[in-house]
N, C-alpha and C positions, 0 to 999 in steps of 0.2 A: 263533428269536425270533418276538414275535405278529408280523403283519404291520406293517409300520411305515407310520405316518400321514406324509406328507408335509410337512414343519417348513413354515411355520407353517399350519395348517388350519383355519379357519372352519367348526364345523359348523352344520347345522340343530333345536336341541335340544329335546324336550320336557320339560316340570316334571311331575310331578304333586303337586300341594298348596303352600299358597300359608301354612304356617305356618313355625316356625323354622328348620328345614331345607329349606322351599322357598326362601324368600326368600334365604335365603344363599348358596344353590346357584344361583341364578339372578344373585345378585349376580355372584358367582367366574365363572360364563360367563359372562356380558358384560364383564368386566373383560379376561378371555381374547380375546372378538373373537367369540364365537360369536352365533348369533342364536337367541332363547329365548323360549319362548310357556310359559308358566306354567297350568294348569289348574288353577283351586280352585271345589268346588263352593258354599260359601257366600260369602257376598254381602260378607264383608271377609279379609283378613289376618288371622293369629293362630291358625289352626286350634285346638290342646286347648284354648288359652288364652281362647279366646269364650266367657266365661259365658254361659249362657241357661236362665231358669224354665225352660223346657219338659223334661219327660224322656220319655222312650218309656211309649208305653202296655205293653209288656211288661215288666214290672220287673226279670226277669232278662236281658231284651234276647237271648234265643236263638230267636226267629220270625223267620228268613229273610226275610219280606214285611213286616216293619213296619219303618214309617217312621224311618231313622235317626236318632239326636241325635248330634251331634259330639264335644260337648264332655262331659266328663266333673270340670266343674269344680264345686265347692261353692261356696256363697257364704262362709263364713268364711275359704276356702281363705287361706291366706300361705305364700311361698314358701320351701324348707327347704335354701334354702342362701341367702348373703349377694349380695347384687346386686351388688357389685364382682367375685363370681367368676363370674358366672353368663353375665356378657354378653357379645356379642360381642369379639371383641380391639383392633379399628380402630375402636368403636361404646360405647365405657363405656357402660357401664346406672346413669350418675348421676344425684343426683338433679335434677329439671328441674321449675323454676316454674310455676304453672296451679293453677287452681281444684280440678282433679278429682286431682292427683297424690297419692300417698301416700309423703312421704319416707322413710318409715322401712325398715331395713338388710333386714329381710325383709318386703318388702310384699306387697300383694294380690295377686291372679291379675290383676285391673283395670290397676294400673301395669306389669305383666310384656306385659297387651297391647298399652298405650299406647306401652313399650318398642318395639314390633316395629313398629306402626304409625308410630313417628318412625322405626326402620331404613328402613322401607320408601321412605318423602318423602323422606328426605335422599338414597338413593342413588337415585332414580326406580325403583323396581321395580314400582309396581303401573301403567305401562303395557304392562308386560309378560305382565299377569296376565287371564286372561279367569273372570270372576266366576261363580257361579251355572251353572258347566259341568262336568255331573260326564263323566269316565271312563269307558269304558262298556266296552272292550276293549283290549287293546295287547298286539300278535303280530307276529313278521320277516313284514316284508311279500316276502320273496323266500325261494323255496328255494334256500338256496345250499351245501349239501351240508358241511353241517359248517362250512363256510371262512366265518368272518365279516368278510373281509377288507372287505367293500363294502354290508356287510351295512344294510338300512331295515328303519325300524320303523312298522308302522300304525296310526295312536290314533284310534279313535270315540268321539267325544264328543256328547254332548247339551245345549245349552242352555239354562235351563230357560222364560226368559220367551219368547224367540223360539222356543219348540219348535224350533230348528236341532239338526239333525243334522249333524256334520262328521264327515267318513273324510278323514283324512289323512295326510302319508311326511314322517317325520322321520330325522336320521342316527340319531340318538340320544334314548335316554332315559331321564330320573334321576327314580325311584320316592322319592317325599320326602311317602308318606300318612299318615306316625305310626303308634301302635302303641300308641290309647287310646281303642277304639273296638266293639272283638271283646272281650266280656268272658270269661275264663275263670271257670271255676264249682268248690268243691269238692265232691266226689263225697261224700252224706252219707247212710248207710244208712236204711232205713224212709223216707226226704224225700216218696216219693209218696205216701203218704198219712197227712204230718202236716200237721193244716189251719191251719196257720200261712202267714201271707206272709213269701212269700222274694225278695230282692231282689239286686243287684248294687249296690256304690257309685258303678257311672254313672251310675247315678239317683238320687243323692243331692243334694240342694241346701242343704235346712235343715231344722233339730232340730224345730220345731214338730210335725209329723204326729207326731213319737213320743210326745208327752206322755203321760206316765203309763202307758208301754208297757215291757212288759220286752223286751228288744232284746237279741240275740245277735251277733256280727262275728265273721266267721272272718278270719283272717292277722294279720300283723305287720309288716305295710308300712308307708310314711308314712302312708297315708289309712286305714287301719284304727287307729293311735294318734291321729290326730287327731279322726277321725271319734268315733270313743268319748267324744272330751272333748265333742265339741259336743253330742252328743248328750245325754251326764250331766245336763246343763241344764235337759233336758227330760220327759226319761225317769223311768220309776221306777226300773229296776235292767237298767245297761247288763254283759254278760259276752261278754270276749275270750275265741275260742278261738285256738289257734294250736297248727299243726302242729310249726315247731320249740320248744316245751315239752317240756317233760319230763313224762311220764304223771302223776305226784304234782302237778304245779302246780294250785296254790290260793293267788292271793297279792290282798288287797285293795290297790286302787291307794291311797296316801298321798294326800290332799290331797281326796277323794272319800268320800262317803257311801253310794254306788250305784255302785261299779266296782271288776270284778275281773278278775281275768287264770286262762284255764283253761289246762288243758292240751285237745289236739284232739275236737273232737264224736265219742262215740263210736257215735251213734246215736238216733234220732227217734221218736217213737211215734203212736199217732193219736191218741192222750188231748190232744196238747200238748206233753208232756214231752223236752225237752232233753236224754241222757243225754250226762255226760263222761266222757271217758277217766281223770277222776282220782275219778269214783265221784258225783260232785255230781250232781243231779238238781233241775230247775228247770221251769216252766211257761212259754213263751216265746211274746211276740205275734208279733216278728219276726224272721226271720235273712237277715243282709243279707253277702253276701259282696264283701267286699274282695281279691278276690284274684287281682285283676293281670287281664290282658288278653293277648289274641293277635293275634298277624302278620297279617292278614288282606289278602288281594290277589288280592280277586274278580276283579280286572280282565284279571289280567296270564298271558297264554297262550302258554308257551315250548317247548311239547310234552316237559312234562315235563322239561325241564331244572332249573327253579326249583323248588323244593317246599317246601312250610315243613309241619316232620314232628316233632310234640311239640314246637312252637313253637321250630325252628331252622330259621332262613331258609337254604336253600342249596342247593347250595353256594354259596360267597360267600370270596373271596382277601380280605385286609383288614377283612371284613364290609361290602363296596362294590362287589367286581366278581365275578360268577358267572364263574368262566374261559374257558368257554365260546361264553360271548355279548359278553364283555368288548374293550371298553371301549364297546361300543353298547348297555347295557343296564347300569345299577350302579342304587346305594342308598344314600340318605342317611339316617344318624337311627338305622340298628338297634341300636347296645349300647344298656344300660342301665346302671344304678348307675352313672352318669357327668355330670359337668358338660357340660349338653346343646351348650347355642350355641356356644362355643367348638369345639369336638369336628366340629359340623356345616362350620365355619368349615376347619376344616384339610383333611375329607374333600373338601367343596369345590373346596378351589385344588387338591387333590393330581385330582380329577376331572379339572377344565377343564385343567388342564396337560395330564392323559393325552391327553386328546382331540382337542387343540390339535397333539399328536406332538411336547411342547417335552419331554416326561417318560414315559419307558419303562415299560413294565410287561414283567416277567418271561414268556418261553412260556407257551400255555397249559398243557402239559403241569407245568411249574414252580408254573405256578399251580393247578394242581389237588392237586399232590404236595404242598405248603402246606398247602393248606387239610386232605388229610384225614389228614396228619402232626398238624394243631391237634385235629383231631376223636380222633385214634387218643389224642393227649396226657390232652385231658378223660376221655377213657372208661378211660385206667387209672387213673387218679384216681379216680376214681366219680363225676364228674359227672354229672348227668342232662342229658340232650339239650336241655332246656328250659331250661339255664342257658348254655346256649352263647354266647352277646349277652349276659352280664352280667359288665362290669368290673371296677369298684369300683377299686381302687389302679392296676390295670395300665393305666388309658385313658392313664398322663402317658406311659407310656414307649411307649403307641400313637401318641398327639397329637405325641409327639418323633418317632416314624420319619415319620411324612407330612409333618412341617414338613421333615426333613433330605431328603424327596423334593422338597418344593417349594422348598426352598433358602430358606426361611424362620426364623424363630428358633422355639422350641419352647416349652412351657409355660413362663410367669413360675414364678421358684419360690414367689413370693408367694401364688400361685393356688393350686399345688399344697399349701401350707400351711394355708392360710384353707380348703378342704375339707376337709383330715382333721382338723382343731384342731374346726373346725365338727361331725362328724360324732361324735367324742369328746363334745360338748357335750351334740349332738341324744340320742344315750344316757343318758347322765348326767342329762339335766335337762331331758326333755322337755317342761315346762311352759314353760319361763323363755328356753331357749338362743335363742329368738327376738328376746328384747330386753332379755339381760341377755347381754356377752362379754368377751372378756379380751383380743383379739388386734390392739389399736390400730397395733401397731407392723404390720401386714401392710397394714391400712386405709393409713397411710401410704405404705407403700411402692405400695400401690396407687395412690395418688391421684396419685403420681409420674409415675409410669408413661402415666398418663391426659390430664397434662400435654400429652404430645406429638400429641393426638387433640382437645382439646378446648378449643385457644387459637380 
């Protein structure tokens, strides 16, 4: 067995990031007993969720030396699932009175931050939080020969208005940076020397700057469907590529006079010209790709234990604890395709239990045999390594194993309902599924539910 933590255990724990999975994590240890120093390097709560004008002077954001932007949020953004599924479990994300709120089923990136910002006051967690401090390294401050039994951890951090520098020994610490930050790029032949600008949708905010531009998007993500509509607005003639097409795709979007769906770029010219894989040829101002983001975790120095390799974080037992270095070193937040806050919320209590020594975790060796039994699984499948952290159906029957760890109850089925009815929808009717539904009877049973949280 791993070494066993001494029932009941107080440790000393660090955060890093003070958005949805920090705040939750930091809630669940302190609830736990432990004592917890939160690091977020901008100036409130909410991490992706902080709108801000500002974007990177690099439009593709791959210069190393330029000044980060956090947020990767649009201003039309609304969020693409229903706020009764979305939020906390102990914390409904209902609606709440005030000038600035947005009551509606899917609202803004604005009310999803106001959300977090009232998490934060009601459970006091931002004394917890030291503002404006970025990360700067975090390595086992002991060589202790493989045996993590007693094992500290060193966090250098920077300040930024007191220029302080802190080196400091925690027991522990939960990586809760996001994963919306490092944008991935696709690879598009001829690109260097077509004189077109090429952007990433981190830097996207609003439709304006396109006026009258023909505009390219590669993916088929949320933010490449929606992005296209805002843009349509503006634009002369917006054209989806995307990878999963089928090489013939050529389809104009219904309800649009300037938007169509291709199949993948097959390649770029220095005339201008866009060529597609399904034969179309087009003169393009800009290509702006949508397509997702990477792990990035400049900070974090385990000599080579952690690695994130074609964007899989690992190894990682649960997608939380590297075996290894486990339970002094985990992760909050990595799947994707998943109903985020809740999700954070179980990984959480199943954390500070471990840590606490109220809740076991398997050998390391058990935990390793895990993990690359799930790895051996995706690869006869044909997964690619880069989908490794993405859920979609399987997170209810993940969220159910960590609840039956913490002795917890496990997804409402109502939850699990209102996402895939939702997601059904979001296909079907991509224009409308926002504020036109059918599934009253789930709302109710929600609102049931919420009863016991919010007399």
């Amino acid at each position: 067995m791993a070494p066993s933590l001494s029932p009941i255990k107080s440790h000393h724990v660090a955060v890093i990031g003070a958005g949805a999975a920090g705040l939750v994590a930091a809630r669940e240890l302190r609830r736990e007993g432990h004592s917890v120093v939160v690091f977020e390097r901008q100036k409130q709560v909410g991490g992706t969720w902080i709108y801000t004008d500002h974007v990177e002077p690099d439009p593709l954001s791959v210069d190393p030396t330029r000044p980060i932007v956090h947020s990767s949020v649009y201003g039309s953004l609304r969020t693409n699932l229903p706020r009764e599924c979305m939020g906390y479990r102990d914390f409904p994300f209902v609606i709440r009175s005030g000038e600035s709120r947005d009551p509606r089923r899917f609202p803004s990136h604005r009310e999803v931050l106001a959300y977090l910002q009232d998490f934060a006051k009601e459970f006091g967690i931002e004394e917890m939080i030291r503002f404006e401090t970025a990360v700067e390294r975090v390595a086992p401050a002991t060589e202790s020969d493989g045996e993590a039994g007693n094992m500290k951890w060193r966090v250098e951090s920077t300040e930024k208005e007191k220029k302080v520098r802190r080196d400091e020994i925690y027991d522990a610490v939960v990586v809760c940076n996001g994963h919306y930050i490092e944008p991935r790029l696709a690879e598009i032949p001829g690109i260097s020397s077509w004189p077109g600008k090429e952007m990433h949708s981190h830097n996207y905010r609003i439709p304006e700057p396109f006026k009258d531009q023909v505009v390219v998007l590669i993916g088929n993500s949320a933010s490449a469907v929606d992005i296209s509509r805002d843009i349509a607005g503006s634009a002369k003639e917006v054209h989806v590529a995307c990878r999963s097409n089928a090489a013939d795709t050529f389809i104009k979007q219904s309800g649009y006079s300037n938007l169509w769906m291709h199949s993948m770029i097959e390649r770029v010219h220095e005339d201008g010209s866009v060529v597609f894989q399904n034969g179309k040829i087009i003169s393009a101002d800009v290509i702006m790709h949508c397509t997702g983001y990477k792990y990035h975790l400049p900070f974090l120095d385990t000599n080579g234990i952690v690695t994130v390799d074609d964007n899989r974080v690992g190894p990682l037992y649960k997608d939380v604890f590297p075996p290894a270095l486990a339970p002094w070193l985990s992760f909050i937040g990595i799947p994707w395709k998943v109903v985020p806050f809740p999700m954070y919320e179980f990984q959480s209590k199943w954390l500070a239990g471990v840590l606490s020594g109220r809740i076991m975790l398997p050998s390391k060796d058990d935990m390793m045999k895990e993990v690359k039994s799930f790895y051996a699984t995706l690869e006869a499948q044909g997964i690619p390594k880069r989908y490794t952290h993405q859920m979609g159906f399987t997170q209810f029957e993940y969220n159910n194993w960590l609840a039956s760890q913490c002795g917890c109850s496990g997804t409402e089925e109502w939850r699990k309902e209102m996402y895939l009815t939702t997601g059904v929808r979001r296909r079907e009717y991509p224009e409308t599924y926002r504020d036109e539904w059918e599934d009253h009877h789930l709302v109710s049973q929600a609102y049931q539910d919420f009863s016991l949280y919010t007399q």
